[in-house]
Every structure is written in structure tokens, then in C-alpha cells.
KETORPA-640073 format. One line per 2 residues: number of its first residue (from 1); for each residue x, y, z of N, C-alpha, C. Coordinates in nm, 3 decimals. Each point is the difference from the previous one (the first is absolute). Last residue first. Example, Ala and Ser with C-alpha at 12.3 -4.5 7.8 and 13.67 -1.06 7.14 Angstrom:
<rs>
2	1.285/-0.225/0.708/0.082/0.119/0.006/-0.077/0.109/0.073  0.029/-0.572/-0.007/-0.089/0.119/0.000/0.090/0.120/0.000
</rs>
This chain:
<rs>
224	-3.609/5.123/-0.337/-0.063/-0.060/-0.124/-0.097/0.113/-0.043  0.466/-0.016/0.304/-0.120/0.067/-0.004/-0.065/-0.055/-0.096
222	0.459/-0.053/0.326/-0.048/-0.098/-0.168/-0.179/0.055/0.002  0.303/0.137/0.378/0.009/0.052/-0.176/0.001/-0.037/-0.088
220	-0.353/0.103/0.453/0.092/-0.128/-0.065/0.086/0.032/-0.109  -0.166/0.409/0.363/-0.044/-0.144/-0.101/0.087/-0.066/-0.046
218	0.088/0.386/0.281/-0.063/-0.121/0.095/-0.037/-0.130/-0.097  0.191/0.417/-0.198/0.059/-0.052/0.091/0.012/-0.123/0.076
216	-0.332/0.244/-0.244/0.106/-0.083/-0.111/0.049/-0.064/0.071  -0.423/0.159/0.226/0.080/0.057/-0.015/0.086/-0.130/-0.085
214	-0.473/-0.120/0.063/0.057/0.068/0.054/0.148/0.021/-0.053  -0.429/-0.248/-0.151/0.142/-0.110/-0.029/0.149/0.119/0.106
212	-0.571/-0.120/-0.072/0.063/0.111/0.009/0.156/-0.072/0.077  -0.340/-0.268/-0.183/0.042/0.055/-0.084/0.050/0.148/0.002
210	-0.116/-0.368/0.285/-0.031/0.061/0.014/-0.022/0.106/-0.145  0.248/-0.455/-0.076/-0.009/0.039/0.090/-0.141/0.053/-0.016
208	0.183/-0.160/-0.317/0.002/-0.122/0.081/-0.028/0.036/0.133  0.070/0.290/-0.410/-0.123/-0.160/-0.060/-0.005/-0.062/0.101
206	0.255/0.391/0.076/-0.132/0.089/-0.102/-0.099/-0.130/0.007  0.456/-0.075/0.186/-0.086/0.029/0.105/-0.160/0.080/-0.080
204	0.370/-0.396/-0.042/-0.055/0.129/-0.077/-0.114/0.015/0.077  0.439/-0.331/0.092/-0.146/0.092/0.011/0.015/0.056/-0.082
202	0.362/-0.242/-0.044/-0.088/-0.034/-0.080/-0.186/0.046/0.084  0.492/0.038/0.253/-0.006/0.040/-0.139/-0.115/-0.023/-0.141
200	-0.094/-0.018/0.567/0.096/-0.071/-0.071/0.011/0.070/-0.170  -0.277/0.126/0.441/0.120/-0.003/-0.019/0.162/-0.021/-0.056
198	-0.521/-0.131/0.021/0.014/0.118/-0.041/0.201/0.105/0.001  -0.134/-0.537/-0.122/-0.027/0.107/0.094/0.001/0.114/-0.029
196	-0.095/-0.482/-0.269/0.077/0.122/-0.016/-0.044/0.082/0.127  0.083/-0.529/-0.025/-0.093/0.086/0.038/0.087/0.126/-0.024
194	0.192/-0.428/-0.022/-0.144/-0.001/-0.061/-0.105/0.119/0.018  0.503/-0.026/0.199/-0.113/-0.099/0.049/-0.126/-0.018/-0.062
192	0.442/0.220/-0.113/-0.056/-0.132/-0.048/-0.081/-0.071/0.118  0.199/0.480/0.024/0.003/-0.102/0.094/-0.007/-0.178/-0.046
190	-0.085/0.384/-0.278/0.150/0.015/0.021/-0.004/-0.154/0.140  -0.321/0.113/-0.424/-0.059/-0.044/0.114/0.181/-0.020/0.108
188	-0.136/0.177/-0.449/0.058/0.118/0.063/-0.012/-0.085/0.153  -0.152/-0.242/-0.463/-0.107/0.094/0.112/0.052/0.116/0.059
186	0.307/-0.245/-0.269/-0.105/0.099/-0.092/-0.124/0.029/0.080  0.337/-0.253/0.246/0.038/0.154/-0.086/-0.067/0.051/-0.080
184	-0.119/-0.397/0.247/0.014/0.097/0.062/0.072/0.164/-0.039  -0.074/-0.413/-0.300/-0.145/0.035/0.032/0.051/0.119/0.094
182	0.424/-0.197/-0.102/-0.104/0.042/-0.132/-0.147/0.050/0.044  0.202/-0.220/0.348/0.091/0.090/-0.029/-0.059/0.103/-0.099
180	-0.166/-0.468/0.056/-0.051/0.091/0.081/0.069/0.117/0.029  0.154/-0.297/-0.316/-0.162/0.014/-0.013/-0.024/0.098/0.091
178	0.438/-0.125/0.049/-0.039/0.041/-0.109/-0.119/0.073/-0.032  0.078/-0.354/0.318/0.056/0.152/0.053/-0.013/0.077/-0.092
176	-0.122/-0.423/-0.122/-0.097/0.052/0.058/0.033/0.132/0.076  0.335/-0.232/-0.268/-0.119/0.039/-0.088/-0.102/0.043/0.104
174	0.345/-0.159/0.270/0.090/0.117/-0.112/-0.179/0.031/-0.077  -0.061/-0.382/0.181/0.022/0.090/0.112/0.028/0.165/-0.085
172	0.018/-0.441/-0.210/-0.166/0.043/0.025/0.031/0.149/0.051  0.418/-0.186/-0.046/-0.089/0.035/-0.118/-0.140/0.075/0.027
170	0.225/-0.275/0.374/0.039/0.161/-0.051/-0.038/0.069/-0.147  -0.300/-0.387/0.301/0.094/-0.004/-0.191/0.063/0.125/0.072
168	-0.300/-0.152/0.328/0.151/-0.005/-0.005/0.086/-0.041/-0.119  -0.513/0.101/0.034/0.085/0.133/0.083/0.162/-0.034/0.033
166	-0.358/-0.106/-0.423/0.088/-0.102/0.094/0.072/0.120/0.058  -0.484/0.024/-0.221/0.132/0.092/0.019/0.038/-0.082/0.077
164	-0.445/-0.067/-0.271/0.032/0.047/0.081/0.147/-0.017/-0.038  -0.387/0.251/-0.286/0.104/-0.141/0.003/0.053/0.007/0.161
162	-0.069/0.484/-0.261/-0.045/-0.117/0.007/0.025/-0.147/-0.006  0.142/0.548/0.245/-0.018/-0.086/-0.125/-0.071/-0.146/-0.010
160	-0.137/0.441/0.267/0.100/-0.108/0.000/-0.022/-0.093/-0.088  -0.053/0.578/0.110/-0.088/-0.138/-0.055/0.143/-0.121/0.057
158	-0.136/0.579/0.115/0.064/-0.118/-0.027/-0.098/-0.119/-0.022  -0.198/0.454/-0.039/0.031/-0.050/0.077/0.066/-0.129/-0.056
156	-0.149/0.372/-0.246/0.048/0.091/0.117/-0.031/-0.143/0.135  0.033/-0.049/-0.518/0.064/0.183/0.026/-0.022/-0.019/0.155
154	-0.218/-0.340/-0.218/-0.070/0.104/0.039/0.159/0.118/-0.037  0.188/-0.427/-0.066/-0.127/-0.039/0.011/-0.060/0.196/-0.031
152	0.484/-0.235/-0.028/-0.079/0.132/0.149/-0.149/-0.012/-0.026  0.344/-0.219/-0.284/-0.112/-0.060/0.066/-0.071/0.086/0.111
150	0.396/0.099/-0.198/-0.085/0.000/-0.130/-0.139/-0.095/0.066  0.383/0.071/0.269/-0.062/0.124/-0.060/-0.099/0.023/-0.045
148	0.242/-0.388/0.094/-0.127/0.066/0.109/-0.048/0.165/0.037  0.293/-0.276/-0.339/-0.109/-0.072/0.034/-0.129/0.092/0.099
146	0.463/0.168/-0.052/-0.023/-0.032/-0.101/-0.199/-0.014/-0.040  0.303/-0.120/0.388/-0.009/0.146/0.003/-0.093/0.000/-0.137
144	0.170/-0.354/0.054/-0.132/-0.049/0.080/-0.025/0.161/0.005  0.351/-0.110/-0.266/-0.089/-0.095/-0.038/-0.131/0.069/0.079
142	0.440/0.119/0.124/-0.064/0.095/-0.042/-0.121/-0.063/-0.109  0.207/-0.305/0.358/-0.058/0.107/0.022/-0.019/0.117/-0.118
140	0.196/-0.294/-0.149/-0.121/-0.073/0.028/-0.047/0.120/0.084  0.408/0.027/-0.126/-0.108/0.003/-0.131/-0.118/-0.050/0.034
138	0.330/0.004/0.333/-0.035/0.117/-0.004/-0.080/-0.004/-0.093  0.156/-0.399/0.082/-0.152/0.084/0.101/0.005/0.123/-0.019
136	0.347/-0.236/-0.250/-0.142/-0.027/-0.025/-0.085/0.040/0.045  0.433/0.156/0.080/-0.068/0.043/-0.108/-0.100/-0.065/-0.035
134	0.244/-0.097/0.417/-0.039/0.079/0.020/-0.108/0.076/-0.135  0.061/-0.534/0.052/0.083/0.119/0.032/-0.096/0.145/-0.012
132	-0.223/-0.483/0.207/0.050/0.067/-0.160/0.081/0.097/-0.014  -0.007/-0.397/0.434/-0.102/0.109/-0.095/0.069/0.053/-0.129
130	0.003/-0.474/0.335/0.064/0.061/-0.102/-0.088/0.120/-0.044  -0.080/-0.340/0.354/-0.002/0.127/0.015/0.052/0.084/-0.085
128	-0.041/-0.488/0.112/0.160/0.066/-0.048/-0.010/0.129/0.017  -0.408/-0.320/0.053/0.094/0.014/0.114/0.159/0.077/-0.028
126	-0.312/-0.108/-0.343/-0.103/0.066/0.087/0.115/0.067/0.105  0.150/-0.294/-0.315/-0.029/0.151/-0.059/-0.037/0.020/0.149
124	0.227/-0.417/0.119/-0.126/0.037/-0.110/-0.022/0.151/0.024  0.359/-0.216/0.284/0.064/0.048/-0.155/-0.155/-0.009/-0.068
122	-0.029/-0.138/0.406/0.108/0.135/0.052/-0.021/0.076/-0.129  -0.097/-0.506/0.117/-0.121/0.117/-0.069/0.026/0.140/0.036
120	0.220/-0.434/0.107/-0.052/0.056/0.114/-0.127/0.099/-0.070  0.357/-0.231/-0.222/-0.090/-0.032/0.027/-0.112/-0.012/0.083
118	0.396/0.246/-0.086/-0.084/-0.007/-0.156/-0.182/-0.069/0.053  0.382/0.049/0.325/-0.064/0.125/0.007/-0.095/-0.048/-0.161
116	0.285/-0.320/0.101/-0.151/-0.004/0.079/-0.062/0.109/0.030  0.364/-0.068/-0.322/-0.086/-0.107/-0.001/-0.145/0.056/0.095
114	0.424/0.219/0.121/-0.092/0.076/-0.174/-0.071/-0.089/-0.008  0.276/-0.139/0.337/-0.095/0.100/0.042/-0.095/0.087/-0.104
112	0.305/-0.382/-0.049/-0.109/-0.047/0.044/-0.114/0.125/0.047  0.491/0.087/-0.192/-0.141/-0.077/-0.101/-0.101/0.032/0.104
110	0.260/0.083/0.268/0.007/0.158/-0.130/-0.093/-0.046/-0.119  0.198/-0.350/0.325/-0.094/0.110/0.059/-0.061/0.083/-0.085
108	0.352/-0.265/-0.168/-0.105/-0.075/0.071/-0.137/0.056/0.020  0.459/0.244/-0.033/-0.093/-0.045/-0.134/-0.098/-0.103/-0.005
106	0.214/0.079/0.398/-0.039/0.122/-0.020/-0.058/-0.015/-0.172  0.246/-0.362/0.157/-0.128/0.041/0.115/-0.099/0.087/-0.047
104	0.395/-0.090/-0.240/-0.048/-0.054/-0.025/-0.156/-0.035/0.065  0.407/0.239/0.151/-0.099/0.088/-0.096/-0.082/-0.105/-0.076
102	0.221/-0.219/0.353/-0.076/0.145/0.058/-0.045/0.074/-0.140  0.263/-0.358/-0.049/-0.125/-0.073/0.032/-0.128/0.150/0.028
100	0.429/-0.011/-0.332/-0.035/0.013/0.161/-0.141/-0.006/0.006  0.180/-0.173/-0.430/0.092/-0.017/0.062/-0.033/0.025/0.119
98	-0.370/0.056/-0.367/0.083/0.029/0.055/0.106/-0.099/0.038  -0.518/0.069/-0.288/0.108/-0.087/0.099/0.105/0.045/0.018
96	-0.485/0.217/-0.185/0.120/-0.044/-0.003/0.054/-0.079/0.136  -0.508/-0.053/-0.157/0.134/0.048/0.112/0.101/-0.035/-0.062
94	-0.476/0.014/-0.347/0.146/-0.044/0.108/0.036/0.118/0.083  -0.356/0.106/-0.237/-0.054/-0.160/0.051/0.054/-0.050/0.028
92	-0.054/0.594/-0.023/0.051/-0.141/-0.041/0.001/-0.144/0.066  -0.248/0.479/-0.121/0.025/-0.103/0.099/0.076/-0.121/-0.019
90	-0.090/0.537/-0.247/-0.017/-0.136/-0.008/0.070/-0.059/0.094  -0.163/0.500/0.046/0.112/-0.035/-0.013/-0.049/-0.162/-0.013
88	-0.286/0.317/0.091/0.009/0.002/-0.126/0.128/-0.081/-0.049  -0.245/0.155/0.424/-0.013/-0.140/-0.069/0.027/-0.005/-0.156
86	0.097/0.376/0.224/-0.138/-0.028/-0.008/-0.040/-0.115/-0.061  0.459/0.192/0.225/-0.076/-0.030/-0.185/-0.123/0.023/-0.053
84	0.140/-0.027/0.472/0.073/0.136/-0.074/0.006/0.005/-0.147  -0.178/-0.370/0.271/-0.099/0.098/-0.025/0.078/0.123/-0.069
82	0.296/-0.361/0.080/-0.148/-0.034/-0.130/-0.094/0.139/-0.013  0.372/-0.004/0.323/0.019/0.021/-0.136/-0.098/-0.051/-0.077
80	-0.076/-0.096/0.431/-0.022/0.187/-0.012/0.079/0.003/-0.151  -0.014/-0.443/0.165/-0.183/0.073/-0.018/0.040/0.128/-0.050
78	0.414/-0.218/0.052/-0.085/-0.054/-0.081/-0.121/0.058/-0.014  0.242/0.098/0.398/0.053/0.103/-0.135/-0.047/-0.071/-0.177
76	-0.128/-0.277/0.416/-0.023/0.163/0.019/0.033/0.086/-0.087  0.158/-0.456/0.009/-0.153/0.029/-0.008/-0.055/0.146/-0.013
74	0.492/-0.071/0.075/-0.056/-0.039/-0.098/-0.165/0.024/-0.061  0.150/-0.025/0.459/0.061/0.157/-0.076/-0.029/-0.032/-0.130
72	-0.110/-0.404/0.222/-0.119/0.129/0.071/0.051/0.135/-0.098  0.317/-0.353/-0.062/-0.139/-0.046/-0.053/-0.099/0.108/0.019
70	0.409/0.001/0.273/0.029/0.073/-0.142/-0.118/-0.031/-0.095  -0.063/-0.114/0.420/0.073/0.122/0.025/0.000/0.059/-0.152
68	0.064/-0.471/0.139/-0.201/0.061/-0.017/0.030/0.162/-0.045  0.419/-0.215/0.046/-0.083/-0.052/-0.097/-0.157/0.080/-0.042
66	0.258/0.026/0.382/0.049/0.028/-0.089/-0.074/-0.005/-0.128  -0.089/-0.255/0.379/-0.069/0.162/0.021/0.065/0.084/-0.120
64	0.179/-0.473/-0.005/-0.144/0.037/-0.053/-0.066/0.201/0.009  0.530/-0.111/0.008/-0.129/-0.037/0.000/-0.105/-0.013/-0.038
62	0.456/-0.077/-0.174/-0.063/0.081/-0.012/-0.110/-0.014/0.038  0.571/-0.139/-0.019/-0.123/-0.008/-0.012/-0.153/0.042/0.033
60	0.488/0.096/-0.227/0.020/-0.020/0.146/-0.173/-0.009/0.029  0.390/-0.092/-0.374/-0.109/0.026/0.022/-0.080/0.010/0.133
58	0.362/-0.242/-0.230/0.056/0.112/0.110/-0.116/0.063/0.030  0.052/-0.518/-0.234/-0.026/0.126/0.005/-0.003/0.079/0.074
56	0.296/-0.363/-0.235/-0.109/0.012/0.139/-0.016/0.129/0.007  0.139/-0.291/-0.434/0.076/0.055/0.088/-0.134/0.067/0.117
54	-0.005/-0.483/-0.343/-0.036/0.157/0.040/0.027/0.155/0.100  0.257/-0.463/-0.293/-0.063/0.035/0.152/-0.061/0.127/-0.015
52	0.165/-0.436/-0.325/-0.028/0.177/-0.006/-0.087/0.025/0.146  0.363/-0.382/-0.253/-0.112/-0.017/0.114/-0.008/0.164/-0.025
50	0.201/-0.387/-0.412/-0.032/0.149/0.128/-0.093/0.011/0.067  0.312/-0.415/-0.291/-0.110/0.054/0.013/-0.005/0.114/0.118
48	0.293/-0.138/-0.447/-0.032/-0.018/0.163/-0.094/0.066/0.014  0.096/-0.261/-0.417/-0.014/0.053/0.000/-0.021/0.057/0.182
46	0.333/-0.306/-0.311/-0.124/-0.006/0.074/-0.035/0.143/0.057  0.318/-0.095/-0.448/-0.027/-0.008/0.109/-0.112/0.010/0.071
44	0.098/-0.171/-0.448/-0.029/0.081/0.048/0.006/-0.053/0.151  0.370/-0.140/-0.406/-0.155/-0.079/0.125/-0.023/0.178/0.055
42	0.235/-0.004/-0.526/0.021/-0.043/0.106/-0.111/0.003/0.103  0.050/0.116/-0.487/-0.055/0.097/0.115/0.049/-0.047/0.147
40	-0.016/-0.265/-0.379/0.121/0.068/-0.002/-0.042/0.126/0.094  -0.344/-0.354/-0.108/0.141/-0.040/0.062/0.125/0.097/0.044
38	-0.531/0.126/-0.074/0.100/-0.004/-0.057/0.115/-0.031/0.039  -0.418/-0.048/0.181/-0.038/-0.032/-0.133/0.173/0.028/-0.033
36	-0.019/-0.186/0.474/-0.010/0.134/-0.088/-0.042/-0.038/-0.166  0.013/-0.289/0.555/0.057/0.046/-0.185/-0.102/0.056/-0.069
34	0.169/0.020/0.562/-0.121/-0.088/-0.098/0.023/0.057/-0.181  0.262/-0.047/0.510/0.047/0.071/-0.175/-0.090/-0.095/-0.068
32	0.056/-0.205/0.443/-0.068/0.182/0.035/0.053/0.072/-0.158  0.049/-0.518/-0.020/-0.112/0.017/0.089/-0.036/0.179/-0.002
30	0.412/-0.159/-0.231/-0.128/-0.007/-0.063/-0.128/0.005/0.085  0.401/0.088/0.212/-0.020/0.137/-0.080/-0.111/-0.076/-0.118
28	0.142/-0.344/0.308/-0.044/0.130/0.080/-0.039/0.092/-0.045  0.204/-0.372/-0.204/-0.129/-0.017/0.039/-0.096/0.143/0.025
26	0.471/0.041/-0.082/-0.026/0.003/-0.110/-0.181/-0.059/0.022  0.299/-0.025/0.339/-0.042/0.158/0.013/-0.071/0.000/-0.138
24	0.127/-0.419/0.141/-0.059/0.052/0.086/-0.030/0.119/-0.025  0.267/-0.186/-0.265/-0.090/-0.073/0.004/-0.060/0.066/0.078
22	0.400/0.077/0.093/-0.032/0.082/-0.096/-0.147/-0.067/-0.072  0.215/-0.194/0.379/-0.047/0.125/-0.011/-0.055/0.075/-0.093
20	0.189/-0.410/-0.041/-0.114/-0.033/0.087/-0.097/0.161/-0.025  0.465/-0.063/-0.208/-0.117/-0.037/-0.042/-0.106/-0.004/0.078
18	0.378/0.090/0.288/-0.072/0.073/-0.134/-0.090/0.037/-0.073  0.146/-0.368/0.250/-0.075/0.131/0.077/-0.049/0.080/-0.053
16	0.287/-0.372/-0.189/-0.127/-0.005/0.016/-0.118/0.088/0.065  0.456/0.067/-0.046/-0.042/0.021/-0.143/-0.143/-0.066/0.029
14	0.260/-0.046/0.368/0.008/0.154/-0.012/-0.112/0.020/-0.141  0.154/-0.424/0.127/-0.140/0.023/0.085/-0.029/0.169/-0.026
12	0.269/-0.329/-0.402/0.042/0.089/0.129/-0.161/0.035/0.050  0.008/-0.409/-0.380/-0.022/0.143/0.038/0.055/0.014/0.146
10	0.196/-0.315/-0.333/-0.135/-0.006/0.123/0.023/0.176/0.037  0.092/-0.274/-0.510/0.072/0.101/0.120/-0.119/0.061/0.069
8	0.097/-0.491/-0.319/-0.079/0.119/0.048/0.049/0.047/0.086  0.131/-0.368/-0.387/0.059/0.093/0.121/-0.127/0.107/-0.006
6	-0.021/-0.499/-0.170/-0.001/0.123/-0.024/0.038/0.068/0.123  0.133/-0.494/-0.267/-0.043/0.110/0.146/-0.039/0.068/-0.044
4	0.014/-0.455/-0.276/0.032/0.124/0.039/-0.027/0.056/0.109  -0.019/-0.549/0.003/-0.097/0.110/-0.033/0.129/0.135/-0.036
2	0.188/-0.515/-0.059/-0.024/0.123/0.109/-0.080/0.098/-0.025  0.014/-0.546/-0.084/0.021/0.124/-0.073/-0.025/0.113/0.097
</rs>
């Protein structure tokens, strides 16, 4: 008995290439097209990657003597603006930062020089020399005028007030010019040396002299 045939058609080498190929690229795009939540969006592409160069700087570079230079100018105009305050100006606990190294020097300096004028003891009362304006010592001097009127003791010799006297208060100072101003005008003592002369506006020549007091002319013209 004779088996049937079947006819099969042998593939052409062209149609096998083909196929080969196309296999090949269909591998290829599942390996680099990683899948997407959403099919229809189609394969994301790969993402490239970038190189970022820092471009070179033109900057032309900056010595040390340079450097020191602007630290020292810094320092220096640091002390003398603090005191031009009277330490009144607040210190600050940062350096700004910059871009040039050179003013960054100089703000360096400018701190460091307020720091160590502070802490040098430049800035305690004592050493600032701060005095009182012109309208307090004047009220004070007419304080001590005042005072040392009313304390003339006798009428006919200065006194000094009581307690002692800080000779570098300007206060003190102003009130004790005062005092002794006040006593020398109601004595007539013009010289303020504590002593009425015969020459001075507060002889009297009837109570202090001879009691011959000679011609108008020649006498004092404050006469008692």
C-alpha cells in the first residue's frame, strides 16, 4: 500500500535571511525598550548621558603679599570704625564670603581687627573717654556756682565742698569750677586765688584795710 505525500515548500536562502534578521532586531529592541506601565505609549528611549566641564578660569591669580596687604587695610579701618562708634556698633560672628579672594582678605581683617580691639579693653567706659554734652556741664556748672554761694561759710573766705572729688569726672570738674566761681564772685576775689586783694573788686578798704580808703579815683568800684 502506498503511504500519501505531503508537499512541502523549501524555503528560498533569501526568505531565510530575512526571517533570521528580523528575529534579531525584535531580540534587540526587547533587550534596550524596557516596558512601560502603558503598552500604548510605546518603548522609552534611553536616556543619554552628559559630561559637564567646568569652564577654566580667567582669573588671574593672587598673591600672598597681596593678600596680607588687604587683611592689614582691613584690620586697620576695622579698629578705627569701631572706635568711631564707641564700640557701640555690634560685632559680628561671621565673615562674609565672596567670589575675590582680595575683598574677602579685607573682610577678614576688618572683623579680626574689631575682635581684638574689643578685646584688648579699648571699648570699657573708662578707656572711651566719652564726655557729657555741652548742656549737662553747663547745669552742673551752674550747680556748683549755686552751691558755693550758699556755702561761703563766714562771708569772707571760700570753702570746699564736701566728700572727695573725681578730678577726671568732667561733671565733677564743671561742678567744682562752679563752686569756686560762685565763692569768687560773691567775695569780689577776681583773680580766684582765694584771697581778696586790695586791688581786687571785693576790698573794702573801711573793713579790710587802713580804713583810709584815699581819693574815688584810686579806690575800688565795688566799695562796701
Amino acid at each position: 500500500m502506498r503511504m500519501p505525500r505531503f508537499l512541502a515548500r523549501r524555503p528560498r536562502p533569501a526568505a531565510i535571511l530575512a526571517a533570521g534578521l528580523a528575529t534579531t532586531l525584535l531580540g534587540t529592541a526587547a533587550v534596550f525598550s524596557p516596558v512601560t506601565a502603558n503598552p500604548e505609549a510605546g518603548p522609552a528611549l534611553p536616556t543619554p548621558l552628559t559630561t559637564v566641564t567646568a569652564p577654566a578660569s580667567t582669573r588671574p591669580a593672587v598673591s600672598e603679599d597681596a593678600l596680607a596687604d588687604a587683611y592689614n587695610e582691613g584690620w586697620m579701618e576695622g579698629e578705627d570704625d569701631l572706635m568711631a562708634s564707641d564700640c557701640t556698633t555690634p560685632i559680628r560672628t561671621d565673615v562674609p564670603q565672596t567670589s575675590d579672594p582680595l575683598v574677602d582678605a579685607y573682610n577678614a581683617g576688618w572683623h579680626d581687627g574689631r575682635i581684638n580691639l574689643a578685646e584688648s579693653g579699648a571699648c570699657e567706659p573708662e578707656n572711651l573717654n566719652i564726655g557729657p554734652d555741652e548742656a549737662t556741664l553747663t547745669a552742673d556748672y551752674n550747680d556748683g556756682w549755686k552751691a558755693g554761694v550758699k556755702d561761703l561759710g563766714d562771708g569772707t573766705a571760700p570753702t570746699s565742698p564736701d566728700g572727695a572729688a573725681d578730678g577726671n569726672d568732667p561733671r565733677v570738674v564743671a561742678f567744682m569750677d562752679g563752686w569756686i566761681d560762685g565763692q569768687a564772685d560773691a567775695l569780689g576775689d577776681d583773680n580766684r586765688d582765694g584771697t581778696v586783694d586790695e586791688d581786687e573788686s571785693g576790698w573794702d578798704c573801711h573793713t579790710m584795710g587802713n580804713r583810709q580808703c584815699g581819693p574815688q579815683g584810686d579806690a575800688s568800684p565795688a566799695q562796701r
